[in-house]
N, C-alpha and C positions, 0 to 999 in steps of 0.2 A: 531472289525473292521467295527460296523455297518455304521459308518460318514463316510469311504469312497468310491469314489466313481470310474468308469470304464470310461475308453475311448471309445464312441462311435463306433469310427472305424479306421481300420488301418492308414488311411488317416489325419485323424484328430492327431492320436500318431506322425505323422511323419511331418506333419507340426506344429507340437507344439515343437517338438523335436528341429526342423532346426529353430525356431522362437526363442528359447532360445539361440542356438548357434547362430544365426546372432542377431549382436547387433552393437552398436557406433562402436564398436573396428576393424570391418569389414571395415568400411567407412574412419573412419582417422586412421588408426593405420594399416593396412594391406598394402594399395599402396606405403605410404614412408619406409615400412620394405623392400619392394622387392626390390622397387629403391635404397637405401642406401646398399644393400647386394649382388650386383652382376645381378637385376633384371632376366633375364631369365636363368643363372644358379642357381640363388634362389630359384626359379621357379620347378627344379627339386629337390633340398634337401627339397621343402618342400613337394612335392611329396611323395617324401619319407618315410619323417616322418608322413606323413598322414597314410601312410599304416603300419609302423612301430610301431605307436606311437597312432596317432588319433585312428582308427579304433578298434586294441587293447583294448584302455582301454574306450572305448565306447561301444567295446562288453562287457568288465568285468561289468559296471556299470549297462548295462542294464539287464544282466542276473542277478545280486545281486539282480535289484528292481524286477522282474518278476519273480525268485525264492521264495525269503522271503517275498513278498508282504506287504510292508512296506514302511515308512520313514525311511531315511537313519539311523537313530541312531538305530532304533529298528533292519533295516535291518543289518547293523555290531552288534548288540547284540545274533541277532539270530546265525550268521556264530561263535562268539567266546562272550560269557558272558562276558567279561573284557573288548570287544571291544565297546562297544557303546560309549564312550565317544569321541572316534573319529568319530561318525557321529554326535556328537553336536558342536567338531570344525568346522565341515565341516557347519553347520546348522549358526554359528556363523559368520562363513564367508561370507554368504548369507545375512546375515542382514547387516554387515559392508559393502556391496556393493549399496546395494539397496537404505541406507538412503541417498548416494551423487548421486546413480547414477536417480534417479526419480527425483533432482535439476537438469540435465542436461537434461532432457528430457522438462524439464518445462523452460529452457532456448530455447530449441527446437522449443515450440509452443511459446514463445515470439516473437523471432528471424521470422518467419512465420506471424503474425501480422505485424511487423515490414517494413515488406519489402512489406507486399500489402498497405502498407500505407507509399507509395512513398521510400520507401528505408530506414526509418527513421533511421539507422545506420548513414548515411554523409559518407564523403572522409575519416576522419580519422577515421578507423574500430577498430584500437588498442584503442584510447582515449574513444568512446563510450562504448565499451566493459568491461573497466576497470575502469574508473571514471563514467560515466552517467549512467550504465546500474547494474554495480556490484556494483558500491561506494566502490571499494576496497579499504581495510584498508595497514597500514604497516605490519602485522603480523599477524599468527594465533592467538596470546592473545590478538591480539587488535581489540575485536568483531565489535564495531562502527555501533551497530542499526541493526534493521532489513531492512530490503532489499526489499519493497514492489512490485518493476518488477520482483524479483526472487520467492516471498513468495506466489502471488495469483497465478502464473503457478503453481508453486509446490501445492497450494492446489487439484486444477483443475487433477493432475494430479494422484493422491492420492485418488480421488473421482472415475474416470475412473477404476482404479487399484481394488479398494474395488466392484463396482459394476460386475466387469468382474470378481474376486475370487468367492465373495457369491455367485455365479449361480451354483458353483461348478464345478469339470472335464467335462464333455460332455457340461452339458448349459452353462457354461460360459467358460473356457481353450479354449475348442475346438472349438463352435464356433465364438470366437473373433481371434482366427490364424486363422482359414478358410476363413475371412474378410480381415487380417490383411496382412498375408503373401501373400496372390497372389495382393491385392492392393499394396504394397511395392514393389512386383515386375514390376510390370507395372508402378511404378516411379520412380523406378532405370531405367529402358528402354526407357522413355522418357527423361530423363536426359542424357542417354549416346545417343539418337540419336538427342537431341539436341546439345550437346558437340561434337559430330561428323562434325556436321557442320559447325563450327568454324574456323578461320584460328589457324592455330598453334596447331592445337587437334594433329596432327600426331607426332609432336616432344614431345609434354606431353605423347605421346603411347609410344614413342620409348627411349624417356629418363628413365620409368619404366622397359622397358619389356627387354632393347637392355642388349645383355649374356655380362659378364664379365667370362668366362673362368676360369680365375687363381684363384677366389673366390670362388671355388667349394672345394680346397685344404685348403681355412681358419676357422678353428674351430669355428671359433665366427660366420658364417655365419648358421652354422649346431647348434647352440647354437641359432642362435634368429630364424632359421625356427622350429626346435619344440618347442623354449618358444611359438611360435607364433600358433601354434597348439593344446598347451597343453590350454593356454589361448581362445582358440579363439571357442573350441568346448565347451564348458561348464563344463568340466571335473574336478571332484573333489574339487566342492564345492554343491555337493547333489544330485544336479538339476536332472541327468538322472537316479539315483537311482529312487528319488522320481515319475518323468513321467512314468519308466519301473514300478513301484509298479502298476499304474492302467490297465494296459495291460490286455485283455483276456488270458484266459489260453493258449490258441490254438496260439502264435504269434513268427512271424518267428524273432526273435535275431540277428543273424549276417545278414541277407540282410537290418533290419532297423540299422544295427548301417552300414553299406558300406552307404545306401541312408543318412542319416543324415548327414556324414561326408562329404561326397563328394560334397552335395547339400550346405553345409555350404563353400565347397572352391569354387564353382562355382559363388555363391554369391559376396564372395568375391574378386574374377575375375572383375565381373561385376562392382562393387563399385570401385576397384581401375582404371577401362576403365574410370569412369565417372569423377572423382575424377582429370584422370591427362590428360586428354581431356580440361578439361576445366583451369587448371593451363597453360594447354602448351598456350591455349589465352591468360591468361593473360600475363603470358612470355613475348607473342609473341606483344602484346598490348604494354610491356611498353621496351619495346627493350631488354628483361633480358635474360641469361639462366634459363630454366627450372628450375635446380638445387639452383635459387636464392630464388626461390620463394614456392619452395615446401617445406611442414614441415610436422606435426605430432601432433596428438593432439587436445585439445581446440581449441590454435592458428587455426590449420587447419581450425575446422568449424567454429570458431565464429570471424574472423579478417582475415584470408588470403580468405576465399571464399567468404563472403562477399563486397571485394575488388574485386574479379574477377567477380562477379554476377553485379559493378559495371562500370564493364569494356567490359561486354555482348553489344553487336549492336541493341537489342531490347528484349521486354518480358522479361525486367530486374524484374519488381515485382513479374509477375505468377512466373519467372522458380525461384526466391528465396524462396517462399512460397511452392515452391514442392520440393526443396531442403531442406528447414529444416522438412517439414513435412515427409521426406522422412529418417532422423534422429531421428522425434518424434517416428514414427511409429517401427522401428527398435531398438530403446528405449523400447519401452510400450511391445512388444514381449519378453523379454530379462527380462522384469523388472519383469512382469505378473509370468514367471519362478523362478524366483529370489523372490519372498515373498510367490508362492507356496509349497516351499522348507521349508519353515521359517511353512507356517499352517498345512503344512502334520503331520510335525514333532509333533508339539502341539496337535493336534488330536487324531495322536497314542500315545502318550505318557501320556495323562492326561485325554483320551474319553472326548473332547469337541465335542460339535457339530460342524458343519461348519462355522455358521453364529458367533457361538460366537468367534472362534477359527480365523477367519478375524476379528471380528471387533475388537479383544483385540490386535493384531498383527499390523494391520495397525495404530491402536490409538497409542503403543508404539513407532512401526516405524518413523511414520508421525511424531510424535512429537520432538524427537531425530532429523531426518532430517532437521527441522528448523533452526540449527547452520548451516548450507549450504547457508541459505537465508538471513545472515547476511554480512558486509562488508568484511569478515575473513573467508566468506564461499570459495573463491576458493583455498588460502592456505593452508585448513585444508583438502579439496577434494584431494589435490593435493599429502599432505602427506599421506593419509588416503588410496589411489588409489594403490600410489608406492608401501606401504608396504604391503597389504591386494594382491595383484597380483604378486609380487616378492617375496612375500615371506609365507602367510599365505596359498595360494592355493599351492604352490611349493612343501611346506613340510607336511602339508595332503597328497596332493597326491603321493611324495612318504611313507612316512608313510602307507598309501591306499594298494598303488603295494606293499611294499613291506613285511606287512601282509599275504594278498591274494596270492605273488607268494613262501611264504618261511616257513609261516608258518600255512596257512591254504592250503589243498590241491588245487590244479587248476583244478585237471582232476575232479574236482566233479563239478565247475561252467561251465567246459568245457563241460563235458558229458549231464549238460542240455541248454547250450545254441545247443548243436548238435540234441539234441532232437525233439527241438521246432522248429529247423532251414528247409530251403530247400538245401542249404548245407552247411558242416563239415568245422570246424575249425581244423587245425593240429597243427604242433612242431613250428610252427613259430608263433604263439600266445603264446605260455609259453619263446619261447626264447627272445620275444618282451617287455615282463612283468616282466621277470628273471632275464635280465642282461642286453636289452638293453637301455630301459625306465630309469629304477633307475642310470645308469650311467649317465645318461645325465642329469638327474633332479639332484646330486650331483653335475656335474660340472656345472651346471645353479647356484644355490646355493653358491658354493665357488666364483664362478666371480662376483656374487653379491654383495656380503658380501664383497670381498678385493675393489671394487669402491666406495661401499657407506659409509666403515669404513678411506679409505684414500681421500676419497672427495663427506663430507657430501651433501646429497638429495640436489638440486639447491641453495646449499647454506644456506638453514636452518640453524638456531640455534641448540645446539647439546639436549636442554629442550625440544624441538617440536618436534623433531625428536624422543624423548625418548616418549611424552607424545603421539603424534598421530601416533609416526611409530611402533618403537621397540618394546614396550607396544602390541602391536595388538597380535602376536604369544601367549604371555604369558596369556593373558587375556580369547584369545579362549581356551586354554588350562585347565586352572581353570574352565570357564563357563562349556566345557564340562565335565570334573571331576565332579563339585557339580548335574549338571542336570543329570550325567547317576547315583549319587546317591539318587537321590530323586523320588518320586512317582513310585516307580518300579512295574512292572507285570512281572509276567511268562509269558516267551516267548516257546507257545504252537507249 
C-alpha cells in the first residue's frame, strides 16, 4: 500500500467528503423533487430517510474504508474473499458516471462564457441548446460528428481533473475542496440573495416549500425521498469507501458520517432557495404559475434558467456566469471523487504508482467520454444517466446492505466505528441496514422496472434502451467477475 496516500486533516476529509456528495443533482434534481412531492411534508420524509437511511449507510461505508484501508474492491475482498467483485461493480459504476457526467460540467463552463458574452444563448434557449450548441442528432445511433462547443470544454475539463488527482490525497483532493467547496458556497449565497430580491422569489419559495399534508400517507412520496437520498449522498458506488481508506487511524466515524450527511442536505436547502427564487421571477415576469415553468434536469439548467437569467432586471451576464460556474464547480467536486474511486482501485489492485495509475485512467476515461461530444451525445447521456442511477447504484447497494447486514457480522463494523467514534451507535443502525433500507431499495426497484418495462425510457427504441440501458447491470457484473479474477494478492 506504498502509492497511497492520507488525508491531511479532519477538515480536509469532510469537505471532500460533502464535495463529492454535493453535485448537479443538488441544484436541478433536489428543488423540483420537493416541489412535485408535497414540498414541506417532503421536507420531513426526507428527514427521515436521512437519519434512517443516509446516515446509516454512510457510517457502514466509511467504517469498511477506515477498517480495511483500501479500495473498495480490495475493501469487500478483505471483509469476505468471494466478495470483491462487487467493489469492481461498484468501481464500474464510477466510470459509467464520470465519462457523461465531466460533458456536463464542460457544458457548464460553456454556458459561463456564453452569457459574459452578451447572453449568446438569444430568446430561444430550447433552439440554441439543441441545434446550435449540441447539433443534436435524431438518435443515439445517429452520431452526426463531433461536437466542437462540447469537445474543447470537455477537454478543458479532463486537464483540470488529471492535474488536481496527480497531486495525490492531501496535495491535490484536499486542497482543491478547501478552494472549491467554501468558493461554491459563497456562490450559492449570492445567487440566493440576489434571487431574494426579485419580484416573485416568495411565490418560487412557497410554491417549493408550501406542506401538502395528505402526501405524507403516499408511498411514492417515501419512495422518491430516499431514492433522493440514497442518490444524492454518494452511497454505493465506492466513493466513501475509498475517501474513509485515507483517514488517520485515530478518526471519529459516526460524527463525519452525521457532518457529511447533513451538510450535504443543507446544501441542498440552499440550492433549491436559489433555484425557485429565481423561477418564481420569471413566473412572475411572464404572467405564469410557478408550477408552469419549473422542471428538472438538463432543461432546468441549460434552457429554463437561462430564459430567467433573461428575464433578470439587470447583471444579466455576471449572475449567469456565477450561475453556471456555480454548476461547473459542484460538477468538478463530485467528478474529482468520482475518477478517485476509479485510481484507488487500480493502485491497489495492480501497485501502479499514482501518476501512472491517473494518466492510464484519465487517457481511457477521456477518451470513451468523447461519444458525449458528438451530435447523439445527449441521447445516449440520457440513457446512460437513467439506467447507471435507477438501477446500477440501486442494486449494488442493496446487494452492499445486504451482505454486510446478513451475512457478514454488523456488530464487528459496529464495534469499530464505536471505537474510533466520540459517540456509540446502537440497534437502530442494524435495524436501519436489516430491514429497513433493503425494503425500500426492493420497492425502488420493482416500481422501476414495472414503468420503464410498460412505458419505455422517454420513448426510446427498445435496441438503445438494450444497447445503453439494460446492457449496464450485466456488463458491470462481468467487468467485476473477470477483474476480481485477475492480478490477485493476498489480502494481509
Amino acid at each position: 500500500m506504498s502509492n497511497r496516500g492520507e488525508w491531511g486533516s479532519r477538515t480536509g476529509f469532510i469537505l471532500a467528503a460533502i464535495g463529492s456528495a454535493v453535485g448537479l443533482g443538488n441544484i436541478w434534481r433536489f428543488p423540483y423533487v420537493v416541489a412535485s412531492n408535497g414540498g414541506g411534508a417532503f421536507m420531513v420524509v426526507y428527514l427521515i430517510a436521512i437519519i434512517t437511511a443516509g446516515v446509516p449507510i454512510m457510517i457502514l461505508e466509511f467504517t469498511i474504508g477506515h477498517k480495511m484501508r483500501r479500495s473498495a474492491p480490495l475493501s469487500f475482498k478483505a471483509l469476505n474473499p468471494k466478495w470483491e467483485w462487487l467493489g469492481w461493480w461498484q468501481v464500474f459504476t464510477s466510470f459509467a458516471i464520470t465519462i457523461y457526467y465531466v460533458v456536463i460540467i464542460g457544458w457548464s463552463l460553456h454556458y459561463a462564457m456564453t452569457s459574459l458574452m452578451g447572453l449568446g444563448w438569444g430568446a430561444d434557449t430550447s433552439t440554441y441548446f439543441f441545434s446550435e450548441y449540441l447539433k443534436l442528432s435524431d438518435g443515439p445511433f445517429s452520431l452526426g460528428g463531433l461536437t466542437m462547443g462540447a469537445f474543447i470544454p470537455l477537454l478543458i475539463v479532463w486537464a483540470i481533473i488529471y492535474f488536481v488527482l496527480v497531486r495525490g490525497v492531501s496535495g491535490g483532493i484536499e486542497k482543491a475542496n478547501k478552494i472549491l467547496m467554501p468558493t461554491l458556497f459563497i456562490m450559492v449565497l449570492i445567487i440566493l440573495f440576489r434571487g431574494l430580491s426579485l419580484p416573485g422569489a416568495l411565490a418560487g419559495i412557497d410554491y417549493m416549500f408550501k406542506p401538502d399534508l395528505s402526501r405524507i400517507a403516499d408511498p411514492n412520496v417515501w419512495v422518491a425521498a430516499y431514492g433522493q437520498v440514497f442518490f444524492s449522498l454518494s452511497v454505493a458506488f465506492a466513493i466513501m469507501i475509498t475517501y474513509s481508506s485515507y483517514l488517520p487511524e485515530k478518526s471519529d466515524i459516526n460524527n463525519n458520517a452525521f457532518l457529511a450527511s447533513f451538510a450535504d442536505c443543507g446544501f441542498s436547502l440552499l440550492a433549491g432557495l436559489c433555484v425557485f427564487t429565481i423561477l418564481g421571477h420569471m413566473a412572475f415576469t411572464e404572467g405564469k404559475a410557478v408550477g408552469d415553468v419549473a422542471t428538472a434536469g438538463v432543461g432546468l439548467a441549460f434552457i429554463v434558467f437561462p430564459q430567467a437569467i433573461n428575464a433578470l432586471p439587470g447583471l444579466n451576464e455576471l449572475f449567469g456566469a456565477l450561475f453556471f460556474l456555480t454548476l461547473a464547480f459542484a460538477g468538478f467536486t463530485s467528478a474529482i471523487s468520482i475518477n478517485e474511486v476509479i485510481i484507488a482501485a487500480a493502485i491497489d489492485k495492480f501497485n501502479l504508482t499514482r501518476k501512472k495509475a491517473v494518466t492510464i485512467i484519465i487517457l481511457i476515461a477521456g477518451t470513451v467520454s468523447i461519444i458525449f461530444a458528438t451530435g447523439a451525445g445527449l441521447h445516449i447521456l440520457d440513457l446512460v444517466d437513467h439506467y447507471v442511477n435507477e438501477y446500477n447504484i440501486v442494486l449494488s447497494g442493496l446487494i452492499e446492505i445486504v451482505l454486510l447486514g446478513w451475512v457478514y457480522k454488523l456488530a464487528r463494523l459496529k464495534d469499530h466505528a464505536n471505537s474510533v467514534s466520540d459517540f456509540k451507535i446502537g440497534m437502530w443502525w442494524d435495524i436501519c441496514l436489516k430491514y429497513l433500507t433493503p425494503a425500500l431499495l426492493i420497492i425502488m426497484i420493482v416500481l422501476k422496472l414495472k414503468t420503464d418495462i410498460t412505458n419505455p425510457y422517454s420513448g426510446y427504441p427498445q435496441i438503445a434502451q438494450i444497447v445503453f440501458g439494460w446492457s449496464i447491470p450485466f456488463v458491470a457484473l462481468i467487468f467485476g467477475l473477470i477483474l476480481s479474477k485477475i492480478g490477485n494478492k493476498e489480502i494481509k
